[in-house]
Every structure is written in structure tokens, then in C-alpha cells.
N, C-alpha and C positions, 0 to 999 in steps of 0.2 A: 565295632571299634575300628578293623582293620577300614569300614569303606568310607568312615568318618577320615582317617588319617589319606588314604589318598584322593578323599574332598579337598584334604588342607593344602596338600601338598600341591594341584591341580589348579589351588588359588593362586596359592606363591608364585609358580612358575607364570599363571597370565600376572600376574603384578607385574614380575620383572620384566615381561615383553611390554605389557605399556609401558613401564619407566623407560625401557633402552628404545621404543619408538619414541614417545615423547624426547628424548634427546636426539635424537638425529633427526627429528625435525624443526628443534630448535640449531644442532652445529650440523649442518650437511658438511660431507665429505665426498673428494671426488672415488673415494677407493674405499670401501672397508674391509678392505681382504690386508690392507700392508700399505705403507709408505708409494706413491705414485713416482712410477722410474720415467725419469727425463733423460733422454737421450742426446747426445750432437745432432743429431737428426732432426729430432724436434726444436732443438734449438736453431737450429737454419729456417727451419721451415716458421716457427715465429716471429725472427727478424723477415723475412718476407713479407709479411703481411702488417704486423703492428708496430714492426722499429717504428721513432720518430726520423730518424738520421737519413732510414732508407726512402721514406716515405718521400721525404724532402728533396733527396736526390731524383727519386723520380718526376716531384715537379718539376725541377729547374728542364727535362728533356721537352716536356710539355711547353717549357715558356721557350725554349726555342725553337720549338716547333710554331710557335705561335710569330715569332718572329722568324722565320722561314716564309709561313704565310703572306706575313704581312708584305715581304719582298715581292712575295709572288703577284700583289698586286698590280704591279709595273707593267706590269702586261696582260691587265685587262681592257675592254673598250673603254675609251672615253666619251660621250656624250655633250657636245657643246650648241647650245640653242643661242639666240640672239632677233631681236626686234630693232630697228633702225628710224628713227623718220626725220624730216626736214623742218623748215619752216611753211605754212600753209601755203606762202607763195609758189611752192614746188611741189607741194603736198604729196613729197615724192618718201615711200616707203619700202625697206627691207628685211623679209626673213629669212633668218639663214641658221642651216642646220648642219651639223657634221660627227661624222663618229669615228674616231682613229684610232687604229690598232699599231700600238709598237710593237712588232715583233720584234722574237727571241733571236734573228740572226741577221749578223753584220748591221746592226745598229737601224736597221729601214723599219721607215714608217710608214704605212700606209694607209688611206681615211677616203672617206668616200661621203658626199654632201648632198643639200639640197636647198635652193635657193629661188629668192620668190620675188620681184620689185611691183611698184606700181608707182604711176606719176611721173612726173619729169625729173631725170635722171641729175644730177646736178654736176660741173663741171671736175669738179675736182675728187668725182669719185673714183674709188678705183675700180671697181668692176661695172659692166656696162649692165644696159637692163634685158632684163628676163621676157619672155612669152606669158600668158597669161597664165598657163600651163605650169610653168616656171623651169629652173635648168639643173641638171643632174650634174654631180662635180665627182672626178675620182683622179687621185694624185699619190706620191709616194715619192718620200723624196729616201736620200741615202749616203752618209759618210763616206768621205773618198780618204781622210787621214785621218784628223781624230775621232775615234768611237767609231772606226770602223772594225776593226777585232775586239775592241771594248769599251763598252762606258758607266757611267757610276749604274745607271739599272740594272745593267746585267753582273758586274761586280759585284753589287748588295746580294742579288740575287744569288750568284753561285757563293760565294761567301757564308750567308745562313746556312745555304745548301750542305756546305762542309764541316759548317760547325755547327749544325744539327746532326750529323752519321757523329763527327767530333765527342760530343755529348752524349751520345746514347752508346759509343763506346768506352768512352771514361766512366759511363755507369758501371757497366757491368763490371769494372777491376775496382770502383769504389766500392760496389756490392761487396764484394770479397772483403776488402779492407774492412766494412764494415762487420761483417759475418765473423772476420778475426780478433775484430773487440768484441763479440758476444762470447765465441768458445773461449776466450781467455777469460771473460768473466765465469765462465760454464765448470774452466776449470780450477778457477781460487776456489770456489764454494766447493767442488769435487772432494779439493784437497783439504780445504775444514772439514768436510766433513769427516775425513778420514783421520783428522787429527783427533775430531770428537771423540770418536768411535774407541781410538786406540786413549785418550783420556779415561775413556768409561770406563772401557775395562782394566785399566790400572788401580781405578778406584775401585771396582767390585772385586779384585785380588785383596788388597788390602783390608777393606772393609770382611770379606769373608775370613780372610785371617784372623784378623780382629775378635771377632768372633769363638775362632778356638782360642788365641790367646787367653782372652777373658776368662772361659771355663778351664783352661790350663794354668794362669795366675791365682785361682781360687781352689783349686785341688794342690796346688803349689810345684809345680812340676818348672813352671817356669817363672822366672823373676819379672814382678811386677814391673822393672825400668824395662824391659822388653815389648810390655803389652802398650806401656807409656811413648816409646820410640813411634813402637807403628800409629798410636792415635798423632802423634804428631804429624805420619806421615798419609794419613787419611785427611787431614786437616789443607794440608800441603797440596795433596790432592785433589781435594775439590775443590779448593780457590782456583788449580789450576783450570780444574774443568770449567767452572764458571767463566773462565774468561776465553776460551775454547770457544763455548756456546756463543757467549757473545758477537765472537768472530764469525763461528760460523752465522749467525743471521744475519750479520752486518754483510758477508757477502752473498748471499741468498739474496736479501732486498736490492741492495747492487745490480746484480743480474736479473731481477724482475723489471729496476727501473731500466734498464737499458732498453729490456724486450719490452716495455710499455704494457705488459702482461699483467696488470693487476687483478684485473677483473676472469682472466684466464686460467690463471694459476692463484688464486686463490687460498686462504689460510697460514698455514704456520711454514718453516722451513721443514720439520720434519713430517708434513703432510706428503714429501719427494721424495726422492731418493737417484744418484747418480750412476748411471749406465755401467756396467763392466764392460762394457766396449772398450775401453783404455786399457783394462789388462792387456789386450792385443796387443803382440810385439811381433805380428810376423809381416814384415816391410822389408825390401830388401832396399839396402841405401843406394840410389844410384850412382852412376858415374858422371863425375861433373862437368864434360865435354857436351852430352848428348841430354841435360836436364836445361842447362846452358845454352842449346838449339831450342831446345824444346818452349823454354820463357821469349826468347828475343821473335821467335816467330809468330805467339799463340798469346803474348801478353795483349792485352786490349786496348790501356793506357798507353804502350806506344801505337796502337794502330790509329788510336786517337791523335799522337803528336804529328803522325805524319800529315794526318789532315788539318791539323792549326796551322803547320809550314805551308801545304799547299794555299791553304785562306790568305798566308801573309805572302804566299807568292802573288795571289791577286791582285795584293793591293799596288805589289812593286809595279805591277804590269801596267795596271789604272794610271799609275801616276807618271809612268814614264812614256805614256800615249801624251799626256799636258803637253809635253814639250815641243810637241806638231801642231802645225798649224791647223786650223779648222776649215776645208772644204767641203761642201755640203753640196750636193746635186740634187735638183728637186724638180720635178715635173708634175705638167697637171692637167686633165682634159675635160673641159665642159661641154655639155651639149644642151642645147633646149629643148624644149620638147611642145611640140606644136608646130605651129608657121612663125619663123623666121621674120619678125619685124625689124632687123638691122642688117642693113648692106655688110657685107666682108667680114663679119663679126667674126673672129679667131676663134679656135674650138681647142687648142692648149697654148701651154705656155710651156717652157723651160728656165729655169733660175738656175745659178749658181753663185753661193753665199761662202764668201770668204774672209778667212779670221784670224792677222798672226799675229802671236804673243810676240809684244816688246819686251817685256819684261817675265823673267821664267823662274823670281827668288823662292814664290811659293810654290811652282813643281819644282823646284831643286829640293826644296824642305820636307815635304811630304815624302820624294822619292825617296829621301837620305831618311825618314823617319823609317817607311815602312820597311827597307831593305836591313836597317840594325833590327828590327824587331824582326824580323826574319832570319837573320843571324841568329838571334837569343834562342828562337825557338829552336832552331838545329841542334845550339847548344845545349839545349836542357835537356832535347832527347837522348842526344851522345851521355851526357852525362846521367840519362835516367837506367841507359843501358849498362852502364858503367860500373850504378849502385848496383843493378841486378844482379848483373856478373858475382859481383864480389860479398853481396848476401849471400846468393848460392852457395858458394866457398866456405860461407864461415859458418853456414847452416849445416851442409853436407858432414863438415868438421865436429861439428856439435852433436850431430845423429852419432856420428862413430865413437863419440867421447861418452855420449850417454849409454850407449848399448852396451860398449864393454862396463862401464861402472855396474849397470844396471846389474851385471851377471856373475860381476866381483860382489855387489850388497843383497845379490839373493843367494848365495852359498855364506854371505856375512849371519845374515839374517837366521838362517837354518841353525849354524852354529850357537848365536847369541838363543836362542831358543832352548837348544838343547844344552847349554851351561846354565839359563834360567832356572828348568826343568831341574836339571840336575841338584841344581844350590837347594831348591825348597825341599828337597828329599833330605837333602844331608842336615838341614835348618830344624827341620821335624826330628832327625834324628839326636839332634844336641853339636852337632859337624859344623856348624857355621853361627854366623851373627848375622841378623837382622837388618845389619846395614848391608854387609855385600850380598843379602838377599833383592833388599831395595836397588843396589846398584846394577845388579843382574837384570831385575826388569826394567830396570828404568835405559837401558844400555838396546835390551830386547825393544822397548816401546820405540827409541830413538832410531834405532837399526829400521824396524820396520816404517815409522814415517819419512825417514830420506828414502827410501825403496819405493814408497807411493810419492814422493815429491820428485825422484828421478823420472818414474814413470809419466806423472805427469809433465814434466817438463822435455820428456822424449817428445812427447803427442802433440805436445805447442811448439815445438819445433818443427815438427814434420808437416802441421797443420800449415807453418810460414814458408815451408819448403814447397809447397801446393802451390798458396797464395803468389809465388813467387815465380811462377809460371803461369798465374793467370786461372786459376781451378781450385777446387778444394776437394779434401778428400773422400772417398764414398766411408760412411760410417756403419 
């Protein structure tokens, strides 16, 4: 008998292990040990990778980076070919080749050819004829006023230049920004869930109550409109809770869509659970002179501003070269190569090509463009320093206003506790009524959710206090 019963028993137990494999191979979970704790840590490190917002910011570096490039073109070789012929009466024909390089300084260009004739040359050409051989060409000419410190190829050129560092600096402070709508989302859901939490247990007070109520209205110890109070206030209760819940998922999914984490984090809201790294309260506040150094020098968005002013100083520069005349010096030396079939043939030349604007309304209008938008941009930085400044201020003011609150509603909190505590002893005894029983907790619950709502709104402050010099906190 006994080795029949622990046959039976031996069964039971592999039953229940295939049932509970069988269902965890139908619901995977990332944890079966407890709810999976999500960290601020984690949460940076998945806006990194899966934000849509960041993702997006890093292209825009890439497209101007691409348009950087494209600048850089300006100073590659050019290649230019050419075939020439006459009419059969002169059956006279030319090829000509040349490759010229602009270089990157004081506006000179210089190209180097090769060129081929046959036939009888015809009068009105301009270059004479060639050796059989044919004739080497190398020239360079060179701005003496305008585009000689600058001109639109090298302008474009450093320009991209600028506002490409421009761009891959204003990332890294949009980073941040972006990283500060994630943990702000990080910490609505923090704070549902804490409101949950303290939901439940108001309801499982009640409901346990309830419970001796019932067997103490039926032995008659205590009046039936008492046991009736509290099911109303279990009733009360979980509607509350229901809408709790509600919240907390709605900010759960919130915070998934941001992080584009679907497929990452995976299942229900309560498959998580949020860090007590927030409990941490030991920061010291600093002092707002030397937080104040510390943003105007190491923020990235202005290091970024400095180089959009620089870009728009280029263009002032560009435009106010327009207003000079155009001298161009250009030389150029051919040689053929073989025996010489032309008496006195010249072996270079010299030009000089000049060019003065009568009329100067469109560089007046450009200059007068770029130089107000050059203006703007100083403006926007003065005043970006300005905001900084004065977030600081009202951040730093905020840290000191929460820390002392915070240390006024955790001696609150202790208190409302220990009158809770107190009231259900005296309530049990016949000493009290069941409403300032209810009020006691319900005073306790409220007490302890502005104490987690303080605290969280310490952390999203101190997190903007970060952000506001350009960094975020280590967590």
C-alpha cells in the first residue's frame, strides 16, 4: 500500500512539471525568479541603440557629412578631352587634352595638357601647329583681388566643414535631450507603479479586515453597519485600484513606445519592475557660480553655435570679396616635343584678365543678408546662454526645496504610520470608528505617495541639472 501511494504521489508531481513546462513554453518569460528590474542605466543604454528620434539625429550627421564631401569635390582633377577638324580643304585637325587642379590655396589653379595638330593650320586659329610628336602644355593662373583669400569653392568647402563638427556637436546635447524624455518617461511609470503598489495594499487592509468583520458581525460583537461601511470601502477601493492599473500600463507602453522596445522588453508591465536607485538622496547640491562655469564651457550646443557664427562669418567674407574687382594673372608654357617645324614659335604666354563690377546691388544684398544672419546667430547663442544661466537657478532652487520637503514628509510619513498603527489597535478594541480608521490609512497611503512623488521629482530634477551642463548622471 505504502509503495502504491508513493507510485501515486511520483505521478502527480511529473503531471505538474509537464503542465508548468508546457506553459512556459507556451508564455516565455524573460525572469522566472520575480518581476525584471529596469534600471536608468538601462534605459540610456536602449535609447542608444533603438530610439527612433536618436537614430534620426544620427542620420542627419551622416547627410552632412555627405554634403561635406560633396564640397570636397571642388578640388578634385578635372579631365577635359576635345577632337577639332576643319573643312577637307585644310584637312587640318586637333586633339587636345588637359587636367586641372584647383587648389585649396589663394584661389590658383593649375593644369597641365597635351596637344596634337595635323594639316594646315588655318588662319584664324588660335594656337599654332604642333610636331608630329605633339606639344606639352603646363599653366597656372592666380587671383590678384577677387578669390584671392576666397571664393564660392572654398567657402562651400569650409562651410560644410563647420557645420559638419556643427552637427555632430549639437548631437551629442540633443542626445541628452533625448535621453531626458526617456527617464522622464522612466519615471511616470516608476511613480504608477508606486501608486499601484500602495493601491494594493490599501485594498488588501481592507479586504483582510473585512474578513474579521464578517466573523465578528455574525458572533455579534460588532454591528453589522460597520462590516457594511468597510465593504463599501473595499468597493471604493478597487475601482480605485483599477484605474491605477490602468495608468500604470498606459505609462509602461508610453515608455516602451518611445524606447522602440517592443520586441525587447517584451510582455505585460508587471513582467518589470523599477530600480531603487531613486531611493538615493545622497547628492550634494552645488553651488550655482561654479555649475554655471561648468555648462557655458562643456555644453556642446553652444560649441556647436560657435561654429554656425563661424560658417556665417564665411559667407560675410565671400560676399564682401564681390565688391573687388576681378584680376586674374595667368601664365602658360608650351613646348613640343620633337624637331621644331615653326620659325620663332613662343614657348609661353602671359594674360592678364580683368573684371570691374559696375553695378555692386547684388553684393550689397547678399553682404547685408549674410552679416543680419550672422547677427541672429550671436543672438541665439547669447540668449541660449542666458536660458542656461537661469534653468540652473531655478533648478538648483528646486533641488533645495525638494530635499528639505522631502525630509519634512519622511518624519510626516513615520508619524501618519504610527497613528495608523495606533487607530486599528484602539478600533479592535471598541476606541474608535471605522471611518477615522479609514482616514488614518488613507492620510498614511497619501503621505507615503507624495514622499515617492517628491522623490521622484528630486531625480528629474537633478537628471535636468545634468542635462544642463551638457552630461547625465552616472546611475
Amino acid at each position: 500500500m505504502i509503495v502504491k501511494m508513493k507510485i501515486l504521489k511520483f505521478l502527480v508531481v511529473l503531471l505538474l512539471a509537464t503542465l508548468n513546462l508546457n506553459s512556459l513554453a507556451s508564455n516565455p518569460v524573460t525572469n522566472i525568479s520575480g518581476p525584471v528590474v529596469i534600471s536608468p542605466k538601462k534605459i540610456l543604454e536602449i535609447i542608444n541603440v533603438y530610439n527612433i528620434e536618436n537614430k534620426t539625429e544620427k542620420n542627419s550627421i551622416s547627410i552632412q557629412e555627405g554634403k561635406l564631401l560633396s564640397s570636397k569635390g571642388a578640388f578634385d582633377f578635372l579631365l577635359e578631352g576635345g577632337w577639332k577638324s576643319i573643312d577637307s580643304s585644310k584637312e587640318y585637325g586637333e586633339l587636345n587634352t588637359s587636367l586641372t587642379y584647383p587648389t585649396p590655396y589663394l584661389g590658383v589653379e593649375v593644369w597641365g595638357g597635351y596637344r596634337k595638330t595635323n594639316g594646315s593650320i588655318p588662319s584664324y586659329w588660335d594656337y599654332g601647329s604642333t610636331t608630329d610628336n605633339g606639344q606639352i602644355t603646363i599653366g597656372a593662373s592666380i587671383p590678384l583681388l577677387q578669390g584671392l583669400l576666397i571664393d564660392r569653392r572654398r567657402a562651400n568647402f569650409w562651410q560644410n566643414e563647420l557645420l559638419f563638427e556643427a552637427k555632430k556637436n549639437d548631437y551629442e546635447q540633443k542626445y541628452i535631450d533625448i535621453a531626458l524624455k526617456g527617464l522622464s518617461l522612466y519615471f511616470n511609470w516608476s511613480i504608477a507603479e508606486k501608486r499601484l503598489q500602495v493601491a494594493k495594499q490599501l485594498l488588501s487592509i481592507a479586504e483582510k479586515r473585512g474578513e474579521w468583520l464578517s466573523i465578528s458581525s455574525q458572533a455579534g460583537s460588532i454591528a453589522l453597519f460597520d462590516k457594511e461601511d468597510n465593504d463599501r470601502t473595499i468597493l471604493n477601493r478597487k475601482s480605485s485600484f483599477i484605474d491605477l492599473q490602468l495608468k500604470y500600463h498606459q505609462s509602461w507602453q508610453a515608455l516602451v513606445l518611445f524606447l522602440n522596445a517592443f520586441e525587447l522588453l517584451p510582455g505585460a508591465a508587471e513582467a518589470y519592475t523599477s530600480s531603487n536607485v531613486l531611493d538615493d538622496l545622497n547628492f550634494i547640491i552645488p553651488d550655482y557660480e561654479s555649475w554655471k562655469q561648468k555648462a557655458l564651457e562643456q555644453r556642446k550646443d553652444l560649441i556647436a553655435m560657435d561654429e554656425i557664427i563661424a560658417e556665417k562669418k564665411v559667407s560675410i567674407d565671400l560676399f564682401r570679396q564681390e565688391y573687388l574687382p576681378k584680376l586674374k594673372l595667368k601664365g602658360e608654357v608650351a613646348q613640343n616635343q620633337g624637331a621644331i617645324t615653326i620659325e620663332n614659335e613662343e614657348d609661353y604666354r602671359v594674360m592678364i584678365n580683368f573684371e570691374m563690377p559696375l553695378q555692386l546691388r547684388e553684393a550689397r544684398g547678399k553682404y547685408l543678408q549674410a552679416n543680419s544672419e550672422f547677427q541672429n546667430a550671436q543672438l541665439r547663442k547669447q540668449f541660449l546662454e542666458q536660458k542656461i544661466q537661469n534653468d540652473i537657478k531655478i533648478n538648483i532652487m528646486n533641488l533645495e526645496a525638494l530635499k528639505e520637503r522631502l525630509s519634512i514628509t519622511k518624519k510626516e510619513l513615520s508619524l501618519a504610520e504610527k497613528l495608523e498603527s495606533g487607530e486599528q489597535k484602539r478600533f479592535k478594541f471598541g476606541d474608535s470608528s471605522l471611518v477615522i480608521v479609514n482616514i488614518r490609512e488613507q492620510t498614511t497611503a497619501e503621505t507615503h505617495i507624495k514622499y515617492q512623488e517628491l522623490l521622484v521629482d528630486f531625480w528629474r530634477t537633478k537628471v535636468e541639472l545634468y542635462s544642463l551642463s551638457g552630461e547625465l548622471p552616472s546611475f
